[in-house]
C-alpha positions in Angstrom: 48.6 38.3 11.5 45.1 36.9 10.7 42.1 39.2 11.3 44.4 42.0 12.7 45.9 44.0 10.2 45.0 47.7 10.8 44.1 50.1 8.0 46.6 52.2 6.9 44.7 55.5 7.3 41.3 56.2 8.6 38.3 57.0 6.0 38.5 60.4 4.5 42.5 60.8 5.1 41.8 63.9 8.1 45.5 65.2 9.0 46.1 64.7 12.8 45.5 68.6 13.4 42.0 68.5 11.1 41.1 65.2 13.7 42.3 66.9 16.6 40.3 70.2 15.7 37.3 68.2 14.7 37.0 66.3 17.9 37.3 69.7 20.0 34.6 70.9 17.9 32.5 68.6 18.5 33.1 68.2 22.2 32.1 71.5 23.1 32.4 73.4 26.5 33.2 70.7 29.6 33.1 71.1 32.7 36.1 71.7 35.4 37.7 68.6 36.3 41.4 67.7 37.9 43.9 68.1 34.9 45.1 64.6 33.5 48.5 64.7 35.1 47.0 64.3 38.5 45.2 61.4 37.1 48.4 59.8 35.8 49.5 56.7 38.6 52.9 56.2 39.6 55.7 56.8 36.8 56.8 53.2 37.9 55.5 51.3 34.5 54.8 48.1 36.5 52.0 50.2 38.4 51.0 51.8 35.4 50.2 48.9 34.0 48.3 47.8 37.0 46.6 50.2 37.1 45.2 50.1 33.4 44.5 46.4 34.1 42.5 47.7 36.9 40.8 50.3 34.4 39.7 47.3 32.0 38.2 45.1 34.4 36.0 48.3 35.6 35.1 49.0 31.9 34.2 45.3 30.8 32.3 44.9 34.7 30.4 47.7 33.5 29.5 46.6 29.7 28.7 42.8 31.3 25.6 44.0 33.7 23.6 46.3 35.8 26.3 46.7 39.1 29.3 45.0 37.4 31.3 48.7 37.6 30.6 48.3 41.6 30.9 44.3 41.9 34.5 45.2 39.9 35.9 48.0 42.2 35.8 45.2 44.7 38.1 43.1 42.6 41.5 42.7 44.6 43.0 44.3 41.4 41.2 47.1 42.1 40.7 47.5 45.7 44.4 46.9 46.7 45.6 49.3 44.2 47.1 52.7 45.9 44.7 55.6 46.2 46.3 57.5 43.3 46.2 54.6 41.1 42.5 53.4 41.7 41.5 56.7 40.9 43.2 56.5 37.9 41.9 53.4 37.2 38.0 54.8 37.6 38.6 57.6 35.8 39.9 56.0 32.4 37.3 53.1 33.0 34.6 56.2 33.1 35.8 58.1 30.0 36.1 54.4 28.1 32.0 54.2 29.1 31.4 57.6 28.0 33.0 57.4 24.5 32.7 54.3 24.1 30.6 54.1 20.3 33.1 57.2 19.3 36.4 55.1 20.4 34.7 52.1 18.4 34.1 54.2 15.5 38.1 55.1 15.3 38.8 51.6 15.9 36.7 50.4 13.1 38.0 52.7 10.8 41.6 51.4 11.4 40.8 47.6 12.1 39.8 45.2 9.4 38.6 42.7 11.1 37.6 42.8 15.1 40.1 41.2 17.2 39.8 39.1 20.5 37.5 41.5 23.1 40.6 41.7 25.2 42.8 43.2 22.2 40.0 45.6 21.9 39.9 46.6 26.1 43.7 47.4 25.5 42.7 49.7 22.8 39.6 51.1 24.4 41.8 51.9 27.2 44.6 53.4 25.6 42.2 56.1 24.2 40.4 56.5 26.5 43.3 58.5 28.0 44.6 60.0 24.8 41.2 61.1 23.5 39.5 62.0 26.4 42.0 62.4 29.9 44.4 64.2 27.3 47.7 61.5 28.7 50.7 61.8 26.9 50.4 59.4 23.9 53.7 58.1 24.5 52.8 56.5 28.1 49.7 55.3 27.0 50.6 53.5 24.0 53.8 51.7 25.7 51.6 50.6 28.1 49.0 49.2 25.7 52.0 47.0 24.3 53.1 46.1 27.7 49.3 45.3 28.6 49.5 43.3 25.5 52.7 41.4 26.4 51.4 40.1 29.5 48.7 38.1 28.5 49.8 34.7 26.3 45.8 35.2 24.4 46.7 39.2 23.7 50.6 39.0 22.9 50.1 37.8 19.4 48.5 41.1 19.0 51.4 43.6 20.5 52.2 45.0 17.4 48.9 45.3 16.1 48.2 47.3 19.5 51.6 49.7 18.7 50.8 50.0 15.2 47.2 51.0 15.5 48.1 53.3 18.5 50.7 54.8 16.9 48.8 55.8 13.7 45.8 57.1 15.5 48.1 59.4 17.2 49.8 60.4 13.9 46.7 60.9 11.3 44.2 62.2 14.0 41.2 60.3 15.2 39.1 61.0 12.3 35.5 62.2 12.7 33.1 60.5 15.2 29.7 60.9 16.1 28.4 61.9 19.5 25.4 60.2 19.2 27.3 57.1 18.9 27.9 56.8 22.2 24.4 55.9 22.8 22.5 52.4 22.3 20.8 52.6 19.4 17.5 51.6 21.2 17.7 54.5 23.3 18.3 56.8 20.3 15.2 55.7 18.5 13.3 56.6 21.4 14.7 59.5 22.3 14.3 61.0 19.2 10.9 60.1 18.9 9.6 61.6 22.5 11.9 64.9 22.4 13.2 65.5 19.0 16.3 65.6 16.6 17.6 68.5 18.9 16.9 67.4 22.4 18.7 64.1 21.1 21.9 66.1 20.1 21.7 67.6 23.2 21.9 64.4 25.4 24.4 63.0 23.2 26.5 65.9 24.2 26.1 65.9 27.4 26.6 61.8 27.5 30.2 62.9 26.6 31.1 64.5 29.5 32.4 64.3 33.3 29.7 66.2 35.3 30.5 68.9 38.0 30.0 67.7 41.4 26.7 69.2 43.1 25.9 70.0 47.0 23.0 70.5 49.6 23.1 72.7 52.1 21.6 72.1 55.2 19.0 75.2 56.0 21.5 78.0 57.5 24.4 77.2 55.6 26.4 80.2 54.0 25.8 78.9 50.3 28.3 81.7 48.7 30.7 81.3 50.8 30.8 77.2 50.5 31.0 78.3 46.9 34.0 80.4 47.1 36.1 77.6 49.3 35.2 74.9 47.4 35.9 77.2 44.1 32.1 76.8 42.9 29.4 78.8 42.2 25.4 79.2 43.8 22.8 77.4 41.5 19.3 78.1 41.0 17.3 76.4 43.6 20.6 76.7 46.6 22.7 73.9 45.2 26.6 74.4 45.2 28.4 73.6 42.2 32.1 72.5 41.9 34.1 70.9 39.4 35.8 69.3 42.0 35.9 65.6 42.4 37.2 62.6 44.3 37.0 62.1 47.9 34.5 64.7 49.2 35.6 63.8 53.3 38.4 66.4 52.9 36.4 69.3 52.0 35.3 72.1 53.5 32.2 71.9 55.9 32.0 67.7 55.5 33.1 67.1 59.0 30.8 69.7 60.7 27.8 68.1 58.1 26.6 71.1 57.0 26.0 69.3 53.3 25.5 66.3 51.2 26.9 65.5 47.6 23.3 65.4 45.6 22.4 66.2 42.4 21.1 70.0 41.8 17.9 68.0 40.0 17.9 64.9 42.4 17.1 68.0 44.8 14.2 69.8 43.5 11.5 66.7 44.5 11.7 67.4 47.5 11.8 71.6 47.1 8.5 70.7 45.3 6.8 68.4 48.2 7.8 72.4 50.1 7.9 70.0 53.6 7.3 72.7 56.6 8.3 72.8 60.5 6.4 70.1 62.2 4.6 68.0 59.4 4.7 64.5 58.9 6.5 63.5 56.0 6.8 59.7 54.6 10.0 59.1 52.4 9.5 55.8 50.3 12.3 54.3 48.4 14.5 56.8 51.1 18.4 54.6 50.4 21.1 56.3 50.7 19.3 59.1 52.2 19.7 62.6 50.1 16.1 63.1 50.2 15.4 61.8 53.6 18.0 64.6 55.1 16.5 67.3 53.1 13.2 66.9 54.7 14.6 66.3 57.9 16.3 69.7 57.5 13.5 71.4 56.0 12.1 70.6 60.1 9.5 68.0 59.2 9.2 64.4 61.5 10.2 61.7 58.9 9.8 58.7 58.3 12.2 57.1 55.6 11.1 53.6 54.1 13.2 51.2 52.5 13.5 47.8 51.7 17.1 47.0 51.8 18.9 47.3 54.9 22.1 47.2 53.7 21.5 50.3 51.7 19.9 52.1 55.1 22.8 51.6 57.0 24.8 54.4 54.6 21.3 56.3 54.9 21.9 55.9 58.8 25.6 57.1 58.6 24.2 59.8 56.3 21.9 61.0 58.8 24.3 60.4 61.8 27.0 63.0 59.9 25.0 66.0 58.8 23.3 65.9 62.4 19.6 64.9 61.3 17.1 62.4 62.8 14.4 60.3 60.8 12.3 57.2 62.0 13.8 54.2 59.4 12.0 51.7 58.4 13.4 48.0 56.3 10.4 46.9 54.9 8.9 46.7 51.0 6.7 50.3 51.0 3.9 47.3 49.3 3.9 45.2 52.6 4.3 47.9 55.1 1.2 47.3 57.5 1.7 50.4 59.6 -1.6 52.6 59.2 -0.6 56.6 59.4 -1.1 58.9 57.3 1.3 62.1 56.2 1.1 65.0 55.5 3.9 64.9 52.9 4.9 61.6 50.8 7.6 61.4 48.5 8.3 59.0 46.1 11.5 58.2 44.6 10.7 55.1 42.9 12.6 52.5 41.2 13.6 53.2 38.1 15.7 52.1 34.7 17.5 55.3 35.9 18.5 56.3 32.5 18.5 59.9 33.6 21.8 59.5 35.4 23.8 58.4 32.3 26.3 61.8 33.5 27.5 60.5 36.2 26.9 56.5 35.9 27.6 56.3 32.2 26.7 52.6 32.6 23.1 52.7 33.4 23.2 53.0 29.2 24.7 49.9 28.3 23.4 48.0 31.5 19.8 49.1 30.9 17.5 46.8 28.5 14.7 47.5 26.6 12.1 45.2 29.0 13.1 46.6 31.9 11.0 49.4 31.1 8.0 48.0 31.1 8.9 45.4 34.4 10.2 48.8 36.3 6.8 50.5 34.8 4.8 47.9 36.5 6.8 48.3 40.0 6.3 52.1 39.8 2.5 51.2 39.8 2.0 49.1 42.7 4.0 52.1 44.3 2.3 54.4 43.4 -0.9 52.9 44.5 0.8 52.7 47.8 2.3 55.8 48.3 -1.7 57.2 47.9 -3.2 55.5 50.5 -0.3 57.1 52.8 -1.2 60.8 51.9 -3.4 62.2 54.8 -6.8 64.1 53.9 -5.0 67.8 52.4 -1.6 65.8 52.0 0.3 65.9 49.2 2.2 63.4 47.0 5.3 64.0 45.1 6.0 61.4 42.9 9.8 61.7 40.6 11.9 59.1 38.6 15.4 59.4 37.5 14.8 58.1 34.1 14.0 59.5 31.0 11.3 57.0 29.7 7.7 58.5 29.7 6.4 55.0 30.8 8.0 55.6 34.1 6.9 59.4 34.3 4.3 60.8 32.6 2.6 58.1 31.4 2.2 56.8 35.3 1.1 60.3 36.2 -1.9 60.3 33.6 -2.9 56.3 34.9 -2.8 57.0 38.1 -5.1 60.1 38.0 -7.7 58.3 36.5 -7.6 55.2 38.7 -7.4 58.1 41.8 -9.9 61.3 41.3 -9.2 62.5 44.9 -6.1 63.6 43.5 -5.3 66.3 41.2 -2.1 67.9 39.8 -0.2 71.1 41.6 1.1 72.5 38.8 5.2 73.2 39.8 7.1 76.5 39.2 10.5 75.9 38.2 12.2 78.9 39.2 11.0 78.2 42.8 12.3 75.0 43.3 15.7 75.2 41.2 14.8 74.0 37.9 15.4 74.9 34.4 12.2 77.0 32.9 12.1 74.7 30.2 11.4 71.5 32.5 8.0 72.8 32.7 5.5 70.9 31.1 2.3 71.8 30.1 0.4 69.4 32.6 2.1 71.3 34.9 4.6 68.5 35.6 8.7 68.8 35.3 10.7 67.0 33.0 14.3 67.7 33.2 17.0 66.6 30.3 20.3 66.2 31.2 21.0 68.4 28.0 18.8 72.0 29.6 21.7 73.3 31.9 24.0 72.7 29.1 25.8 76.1 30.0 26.2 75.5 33.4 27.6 71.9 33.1 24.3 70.2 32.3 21.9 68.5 35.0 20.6 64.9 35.7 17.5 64.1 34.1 14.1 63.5 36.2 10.1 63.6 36.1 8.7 64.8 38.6 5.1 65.5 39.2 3.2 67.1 42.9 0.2 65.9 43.1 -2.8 67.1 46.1 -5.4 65.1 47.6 -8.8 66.8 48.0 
């Protein structure tokens, strides 16, 4: 079979128990997550196979473009898939995104020339749930060939699929690299702004499904939401649970007493330190996590946004926990209205690289010029966001991304273009961040990798800022 012959062992000749070993190693703790007979669809195999058809088209959505995961779990091959089974299908299209430059590297070492990207998404797939959901290698290899079967373009390739399966699961997947599983763009630069070690750290944490994380509304028993949900209390109030799936079933969602947000996506706002009765100006507010802790924190908001598609699950959001906020569909650039707050808080756009835990795609999607075209945006907003901060206000400006042209570097510009403005130095411990965000402008820059112990964290700038 031309260009498809797989390698009879993988380099260096590691026993199955040495791979198996190696690859635990190197993996390190992970969080709680459902165990991988829960994730398993239907024992039919005719909706197994669905169901890892479903998983492909999510993985290559994903690898295509920015939003192709989401435009793909709108596919009828996804959507009209049985809850069980599209769940399945998410989960082995997410561990596929997450390993993706280690699976490669196995594949390489067994393949000796590339075959069609299709033969490849059968394989990616198939080890995705051996290597990472832990499926029995048995149903995920006669899959594969079934997969294989169906397609006239991949069937020529049925036994390659079996045989290179097969001997994977025999010899071990040899030794991989975690930094693999990054672009190699984002390595370089990584490296260079935080180190050798911060860039093992995110490739570590890259690996992994993250815990689920929750605000409480003020008032809300945090310990004992911890104990029914089987979580613990974080620094900062957060709940943390290494539940996941649909969140509508669990404790204290109906009466709204909390919103699934990120333990990091949370301290901006426990930075601004809104009070009872101020005016507070939310830019950028969609879907609304941000917005609803300074509603709860008992300030009058305002929440800003220009797409109204993305404020109606901001308004449904607000509607559930029991909140209010004035909501605005406009650009924050072109919004003519002339008040002033006394707290704004900017969530800007962003290459949102920070979030590669949870949205694994954001670092394939992401491109090296969007940097700078999403630097330029932050600027305008910026610019905006300071003519809204009343006399004595205060402006907290944050970014999901790890790029320093979208943090720090916009902080240090936009202090010289505005001297009425200085820095309020943060204090991590008060707002529920790790000591080691702290930076020594006085500014917090949070890597997914600090946390590491507790199940890692999403990484942000984020930067308080007073006017005089």
């Amino acid at each position: 079979m031309s260009g498809g012959t797989p390698k009879g062992r993988s380099k260096g000749g590691d026993s199955a128990a040495r791979g198996r070993r190696m690859a635990d190693k190197a993996r390190g703790p992970r969080p709680e997550r459902p165990r991988p007979e829960r994730l398993e669809p239907d024992d039919s195999a005719d909706i197994g196979v669905e169901a890892r058809i479903a998983a492909g088209l999510l993985l290559n959505g994903a690898l295509i473009r920015r939003g192709g995961l989401d435009e793909a779990l709108a596919l009828p091959a996804v959507s009209n898939l049985p809850g069980p089974d599209r769940a399945f299908a998410r989960a082995v299209a997410m561990a596929a995104l997450r390993r993706l430059g280690e699976i490669d590297q196995i594949l390489n070492h067994r393949l000796q020339k590339s075959p069609p990207e299709a033969v490849r998404t059968i394989l990616r797939i198939a080890l995705a749930q051996t290597l990472v959901l832990e499926t029995p290698a048995f149903a995920a290899v006669s899959t594969a060939v079934k997969l294989a079967e169906r397609d006239p373009k991949t069937r020529p390739y049925k036994n390659l699929v079996n045989a290179v399966l097969r001997g994977i699961g025999r010899e071990g997947p040899g030794l991989t690299t975690a930094e693999s599983n990054l672009p190699d763009w984002l390595v370089a630069r990584w490296r260079q702004t935080y180190g050798d070690a911060a860039l093992a750290g995110l490739a570590l944490a890259a690996r992994e499904e993250p815990p689920t994380d929750l605000t409480l509304k003020p008032g809300a028993n945090a310990e004992a939401l911890a104990e029914l949900v089987e979580g613990v209390v974080l620094p900062g109030g957060s709940v943390r649970t290494g539940r996941h799936g649909d969140v509508a079933g669990w404790p204290g969602f109906e009466d709204g007493i909390w919103w699934v947000q990120d333990a990091a996506a949370a301290v901006p706002v426990r930075l601004l330190a809104p009070q009872t009765g101020e005016t507070a100006l939310d830019m950028c507010a969609a879907p609304g996590g941000k917005t609803m802790q300074l509603a709860a924190a008992g300030a009058v908001v305002t929440a800003l946004d220009r797409s109204e598609a993305r404020l109606k699950r901001l308004h449904r959001n607000l509607a559930r926990v029991g909140l209010e906020a004035e909501v605005v569909a406009r650009p924050a650039e072109d919004w003519l209205d002339s008040r002033t707050y006394d707290a704004v808080l900017l969530d800007a756009p962003c290459t949102a690289t920070g979030t590669f835990r949870r949205n694994p795609e954001v670092l394939r999607a992401t491109k090296p010029a969007e940097v700078a075209k999403l630097a330029d945006v932050q600027h305008r907003l910026l610019d905006a966001a300071a003519e809204r901060v009343g006399p004595g206000g205060r402006l907290v400006y944050c970014v999901c991304s790890l790029e320093r042209e979208e943090g720090e570097t916009q902080i240090i510009a936009f202090l010289r273009r505005n001297p009425a403005f200085r820095t309020v130095p943060a204090d991590p411990a008060a707002v529920g961040a790790p000591d080691e965000a702290l930076t020594p402008e006085g500014w917090l820059r949070i890597l997914p990798s600090m946390w590491a112990e507790r199940g890692g964290v999403d990484g942000f700038f984020v930067a308080k800022l007073a006017r005089a």
